[in-house]
N, C-alpha and C positions, 0 to 999 in steps of 0.2 A: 142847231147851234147851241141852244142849253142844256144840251147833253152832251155834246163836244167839250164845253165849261167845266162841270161836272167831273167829266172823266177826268180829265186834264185834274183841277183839286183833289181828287179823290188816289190819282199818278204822285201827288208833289206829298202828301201826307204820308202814303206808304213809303218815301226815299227818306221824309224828316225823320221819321221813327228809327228807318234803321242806320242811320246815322249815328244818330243818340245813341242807341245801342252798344253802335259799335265804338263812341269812345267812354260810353258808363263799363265797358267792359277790358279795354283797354285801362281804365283807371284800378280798376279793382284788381286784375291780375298782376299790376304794379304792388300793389298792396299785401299782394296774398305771398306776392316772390320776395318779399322784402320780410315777412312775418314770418316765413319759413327759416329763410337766411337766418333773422336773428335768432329762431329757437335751435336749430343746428349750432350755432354761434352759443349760445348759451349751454349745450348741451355739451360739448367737447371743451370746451373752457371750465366749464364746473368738475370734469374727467381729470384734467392737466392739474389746475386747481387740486384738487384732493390729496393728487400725488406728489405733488409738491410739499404738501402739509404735512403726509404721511412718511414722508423720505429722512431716514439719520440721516444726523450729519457725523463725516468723519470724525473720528478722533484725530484730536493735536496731538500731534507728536513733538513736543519740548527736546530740544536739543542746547547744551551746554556746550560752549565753547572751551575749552580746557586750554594753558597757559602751557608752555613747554618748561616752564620749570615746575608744574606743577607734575609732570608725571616721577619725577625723581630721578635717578642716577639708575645708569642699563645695569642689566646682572651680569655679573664675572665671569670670562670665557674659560676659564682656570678647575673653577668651583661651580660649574655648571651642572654637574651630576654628584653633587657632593650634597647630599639630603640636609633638610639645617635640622641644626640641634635641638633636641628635645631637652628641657627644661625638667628637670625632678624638682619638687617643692618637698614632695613629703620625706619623713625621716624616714629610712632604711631599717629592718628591727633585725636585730640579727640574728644568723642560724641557733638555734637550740639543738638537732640531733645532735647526738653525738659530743655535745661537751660536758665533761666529767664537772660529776657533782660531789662536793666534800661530804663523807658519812663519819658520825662521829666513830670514834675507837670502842664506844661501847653497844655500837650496832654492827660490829665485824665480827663473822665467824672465825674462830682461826683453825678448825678443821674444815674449812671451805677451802678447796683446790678447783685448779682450771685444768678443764684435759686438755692431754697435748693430742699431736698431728695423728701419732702413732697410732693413739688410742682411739682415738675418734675411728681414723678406718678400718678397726676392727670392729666396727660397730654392725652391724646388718642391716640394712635397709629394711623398712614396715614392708615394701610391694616384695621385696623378694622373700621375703619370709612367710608372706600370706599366698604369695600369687597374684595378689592383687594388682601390680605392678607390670604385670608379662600384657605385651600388647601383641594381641593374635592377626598376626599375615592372614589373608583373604589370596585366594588364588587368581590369579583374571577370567572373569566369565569369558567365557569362549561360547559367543556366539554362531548353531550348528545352522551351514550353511548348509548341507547335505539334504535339508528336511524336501522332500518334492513339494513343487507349489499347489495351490487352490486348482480344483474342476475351473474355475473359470478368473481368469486373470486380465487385467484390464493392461492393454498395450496402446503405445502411441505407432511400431511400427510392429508387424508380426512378421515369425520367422520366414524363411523362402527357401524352398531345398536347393542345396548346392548339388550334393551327390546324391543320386536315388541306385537303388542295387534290385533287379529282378530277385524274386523269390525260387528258389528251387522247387522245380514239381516233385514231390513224392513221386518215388517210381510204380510203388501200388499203387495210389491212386492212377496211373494213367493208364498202368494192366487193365483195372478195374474199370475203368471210362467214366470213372467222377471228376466233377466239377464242383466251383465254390466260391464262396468268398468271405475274407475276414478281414476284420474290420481291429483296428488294433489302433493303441492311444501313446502314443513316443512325450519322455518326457526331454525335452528340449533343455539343457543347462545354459549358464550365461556366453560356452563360447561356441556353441551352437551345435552340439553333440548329442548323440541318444545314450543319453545316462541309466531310462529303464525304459521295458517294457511293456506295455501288457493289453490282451486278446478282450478287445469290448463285447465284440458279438462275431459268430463263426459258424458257417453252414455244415462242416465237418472237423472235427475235431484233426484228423490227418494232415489238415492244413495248414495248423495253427504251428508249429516248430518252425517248417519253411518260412512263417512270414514275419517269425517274433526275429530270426535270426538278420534275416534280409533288412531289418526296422532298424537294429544293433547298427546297421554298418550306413544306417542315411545321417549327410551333415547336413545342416541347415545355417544358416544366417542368425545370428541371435536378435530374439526379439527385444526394442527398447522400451522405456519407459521415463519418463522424467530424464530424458540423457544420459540412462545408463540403459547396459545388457538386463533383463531380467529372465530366470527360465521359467519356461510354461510349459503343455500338452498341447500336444498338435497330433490329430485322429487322423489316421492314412490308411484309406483300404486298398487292398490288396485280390487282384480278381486271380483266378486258376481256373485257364479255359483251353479246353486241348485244340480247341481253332487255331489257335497263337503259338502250338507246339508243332504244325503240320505244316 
């Protein structure tokens, strides 16, 4: 029985405490929620605060009301492009060349004469009497388009054979049963012609006439450059092979 007591007191003290507890803890987290709020509160209001401090103020802008008679009378549709008058103050001085100046009588030559018209253009000019005067004509340079261009010339488009012409075989050589090949450099002009010749590299000399001849007679396409023709060298070889004759 007096340990039934016992528990029973000992049951009713662990429920008082945490009671308490539970509203000493309740009290404080009122406290603490309320001491946060205000320093939040204080902390954004001091932000706001500053920049309020820190902010111009506009400028005023003053505005005058003006009276309709005070703007005056409208300008003349008449005299609308009629410049206004410029105002002269200062005095005007007046021309000095040219106006004759009295010399007394006893500072006049009287063998002093004036030449006349006549005379004068029997006179000779300084330039033509030295040469000094002759202004020497220059001919117009004649720039020589004839010159063949550079080994290597920079195009935007190169040329493209229109016409190509087989080369003639030597008839000795083909007695003879030689073959060959030459190798030859065409100078291409701006309107797409072979203007020169000439034999780069050649396995027989026999060959080389048939294929400078045959080069004479290829047209090409003119090559551009900057949107014009410009001429160049275009290398074309040329084979001679009695397979191709049979």
């Amino acid at each position: 029985m007096a340990t039934a007591v016992a528990a029973g007191a000992f049951n009713a003290g662990i429920n008082y405490g945490a009671v308490e507890l539970k509203a000493v803890y309740q009290k404080y987290r009122m406290w603490g929620l309320g001491i946060a709020v205000a320093i939040h509160a204080l902390i954004i209001g001091s932000y706001y605060i500053v920049g309020l401090l820190q902010s111009e103020e506009p400028p005023m802008v003053q505005v005058r009301l003006m009276k309709y008679s005070d703007l005056g009378p409208p300008p003349s549709m008449t005299s609308a492009n009629t410049p206004p008058p410029i105002s002269v103050t200062a005095p005007t001085a007046k021309p000095s060349v040219g106006a004759p100046v009295p010399v007394p009588d006893a500072e006049v030559s009287a063998e002093q004469t004036m030449a006349t018209q006549a005379e004068m253009s029997q006179v000779t000019p300084i330039g033509d009497a030295t040469g000094a005067g002759e202004v020497a004509v220059q001919q117009d340079i004649k720039i020589d388009d004839d010159a063949p261009p550079a080994d290597f010339v920079a195009v935007e488009k190169e040329p493209v054979v229109v016409k190509k012409v087989e080369p003639k075989y030597p008839e000795l050589a083909m007695r003879a049963g030689l073959e060959g090949k030459v190798w030859v450099k065409i100078w291409v002009d701006k309107e797409g012609k072979a203007k020169q010749v000439l034999v780069m590299k050649s396995d027989a000399e026999i060959f080389n006439e048939p294929a400078i001849e045959a080069a004479k007679q290829f047209v090409f396409t003119p090559a551009y450059m900057n949107n014009g023709p410009v001429s160049v060298w275009v290398s074309v070889p040329f084979k001679f092979r009695l397979a191709d004759k049979k």
